[in-house]
C-alpha positions as CSV (number, residue, x, y, z in Angstrom):
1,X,30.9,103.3,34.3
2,X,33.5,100.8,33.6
3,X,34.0,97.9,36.3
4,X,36.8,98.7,37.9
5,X,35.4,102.0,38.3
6,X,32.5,100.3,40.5
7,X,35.0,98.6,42.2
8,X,37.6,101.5,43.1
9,X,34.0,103.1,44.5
10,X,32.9,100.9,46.4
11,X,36.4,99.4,47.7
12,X,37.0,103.6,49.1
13,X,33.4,104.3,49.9
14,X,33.9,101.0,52.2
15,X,37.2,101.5,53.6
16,X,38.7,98.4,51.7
17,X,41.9,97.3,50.3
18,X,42.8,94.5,47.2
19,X,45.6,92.2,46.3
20,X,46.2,90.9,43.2
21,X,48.1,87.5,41.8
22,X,47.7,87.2,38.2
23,X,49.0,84.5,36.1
24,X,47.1,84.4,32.6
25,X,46.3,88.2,32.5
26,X,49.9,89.1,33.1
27,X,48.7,92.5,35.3
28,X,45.7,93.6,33.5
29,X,43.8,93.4,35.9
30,X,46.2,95.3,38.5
31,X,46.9,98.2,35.1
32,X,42.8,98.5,35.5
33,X,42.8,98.8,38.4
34,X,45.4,101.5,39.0
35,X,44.1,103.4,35.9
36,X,41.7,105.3,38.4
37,X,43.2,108.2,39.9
38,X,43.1,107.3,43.5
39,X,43.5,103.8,43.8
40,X,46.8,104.0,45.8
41,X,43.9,104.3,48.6
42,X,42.2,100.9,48.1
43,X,45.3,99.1,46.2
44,X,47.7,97.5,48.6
45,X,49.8,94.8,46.6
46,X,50.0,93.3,43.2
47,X,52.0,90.3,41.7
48,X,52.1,88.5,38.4
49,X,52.9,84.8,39.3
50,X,53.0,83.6,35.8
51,X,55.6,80.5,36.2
52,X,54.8,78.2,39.2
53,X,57.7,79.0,40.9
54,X,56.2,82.2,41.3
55,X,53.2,81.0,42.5
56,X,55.0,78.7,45.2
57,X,57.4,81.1,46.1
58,X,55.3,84.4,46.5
59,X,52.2,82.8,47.5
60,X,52.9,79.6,49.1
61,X,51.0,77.2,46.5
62,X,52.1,73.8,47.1
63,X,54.0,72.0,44.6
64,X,51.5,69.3,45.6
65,X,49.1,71.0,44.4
66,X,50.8,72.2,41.0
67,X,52.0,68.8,40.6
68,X,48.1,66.7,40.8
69,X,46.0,69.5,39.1
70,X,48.5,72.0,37.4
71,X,48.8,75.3,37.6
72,X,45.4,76.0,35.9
73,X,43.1,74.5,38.1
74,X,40.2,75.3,40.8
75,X,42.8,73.7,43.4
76,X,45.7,76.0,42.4
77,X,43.4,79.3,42.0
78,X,42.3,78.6,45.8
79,X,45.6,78.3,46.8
80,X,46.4,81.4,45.2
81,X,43.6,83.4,46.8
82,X,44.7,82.3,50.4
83,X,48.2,82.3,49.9
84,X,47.8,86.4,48.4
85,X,45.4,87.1,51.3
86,X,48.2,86.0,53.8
87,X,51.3,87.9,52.6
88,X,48.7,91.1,51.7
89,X,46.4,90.9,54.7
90,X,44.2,92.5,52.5
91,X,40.3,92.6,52.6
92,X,40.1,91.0,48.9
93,X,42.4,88.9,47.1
94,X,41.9,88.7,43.6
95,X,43.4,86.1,41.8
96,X,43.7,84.7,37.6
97,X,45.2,81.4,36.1
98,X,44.3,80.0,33.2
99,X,45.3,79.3,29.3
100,X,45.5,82.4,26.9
101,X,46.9,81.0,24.1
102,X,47.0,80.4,21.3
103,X,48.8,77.5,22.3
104,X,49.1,75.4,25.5
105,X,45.8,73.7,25.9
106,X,44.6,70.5,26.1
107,X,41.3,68.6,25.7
108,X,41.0,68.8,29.2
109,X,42.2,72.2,29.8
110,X,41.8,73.8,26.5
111,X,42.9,77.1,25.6
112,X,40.2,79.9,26.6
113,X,40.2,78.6,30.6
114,X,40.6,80.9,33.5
115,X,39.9,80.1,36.9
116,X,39.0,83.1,39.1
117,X,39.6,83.4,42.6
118,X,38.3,85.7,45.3
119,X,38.8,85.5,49.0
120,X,36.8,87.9,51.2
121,X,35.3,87.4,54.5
122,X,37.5,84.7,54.9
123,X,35.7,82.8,51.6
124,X,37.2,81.9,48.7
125,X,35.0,82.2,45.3
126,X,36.1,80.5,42.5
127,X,34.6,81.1,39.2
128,X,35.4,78.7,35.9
129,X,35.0,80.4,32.8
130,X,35.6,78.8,29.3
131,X,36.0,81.3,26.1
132,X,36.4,80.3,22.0
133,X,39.7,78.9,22.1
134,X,39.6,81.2,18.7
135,X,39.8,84.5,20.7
136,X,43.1,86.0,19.8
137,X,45.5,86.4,23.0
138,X,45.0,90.2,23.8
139,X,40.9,89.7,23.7
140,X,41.4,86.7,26.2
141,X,43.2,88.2,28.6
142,X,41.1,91.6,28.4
143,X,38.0,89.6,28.9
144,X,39.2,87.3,31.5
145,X,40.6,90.6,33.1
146,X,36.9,91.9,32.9
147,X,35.5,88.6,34.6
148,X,37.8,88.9,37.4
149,X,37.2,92.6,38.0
150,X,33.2,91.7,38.1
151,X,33.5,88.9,40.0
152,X,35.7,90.8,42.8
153,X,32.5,93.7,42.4
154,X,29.9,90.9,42.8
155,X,31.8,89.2,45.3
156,X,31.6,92.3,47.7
157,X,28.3,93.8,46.8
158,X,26.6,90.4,47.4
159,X,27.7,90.8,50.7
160,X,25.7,93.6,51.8
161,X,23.1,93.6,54.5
């Protein structure tokens, strides 16, 4: 079973809704998700916030913030999560930025970075991940995609009592 299967079960066997704000992925992650038949039950709102305008404007990141760590930072991907989780009142807000390239990076933020957010329970997981900068541009996205989508599923079944 692919991931966002798991996911899609578990978010309707539990009675939960997601939110997306993508930035690197571009909406892969929302297309996965709303590739299940069904997921108009547990998907409440997507957005791709690729420029930082979009990302100040729809979620409420602060230019402060852009400004000092960029847009591709742990700082920004927070921001993300708890700005998304505001607007959406959802129960998980799921959120990407990073560099896909093949151009764009630097030494300190080469291409192949994606920060990963998650905000559930009112906690905000953020996951660095660092791929070959040599991946070619679809494979990036589809993997950082993948990372998010396990990282929402081990966010939530983590949680369990």
């Amino acid at each position: 079973m692919k991931i966002e299967e798991q996911l899609g079960q578990y978010l309707i066997e539990n009675n939960l809704t997601i939110a997306t704000a993508e930035s690197c992925t571009g909406g892969l992650v929302s297309s996965k998700l709303t590739d299940i038949s069904g997921s108009s039950a547990y998907v409440k709102l997507n957005f791709v916030t690729y420029a930082n305008e979009a990302k100040h404007d729809i979620l409420g990141v602060d230019w402060e913030i852009l400004d000092k760590f960029g847009a591709v930072s742990e700082e920004c991907a927070q921001s993300m999560a708890n700005g998304l989780h505001k607007i959406t009142n959802c129960d998980l807000a799921l959120c990407t930025t990073g560099i896909a390239g093949p151009t764009g990076g630097t030494k300190e933020k080469p291409v192949g970075l994606v920060y990963i957010s998650v905000k559930y329970n009112n906690i905000v997981t953020i996951k660095e991940i660092k791929l070959s900068p040599n991946i070619q541009r679809a494979q990036m996205k589809e993997e950082f995609a993948n990372q998010a989508l396990k990282l929402a599923y081990e966010t939530l079944t983590s949680d369990r009592i």
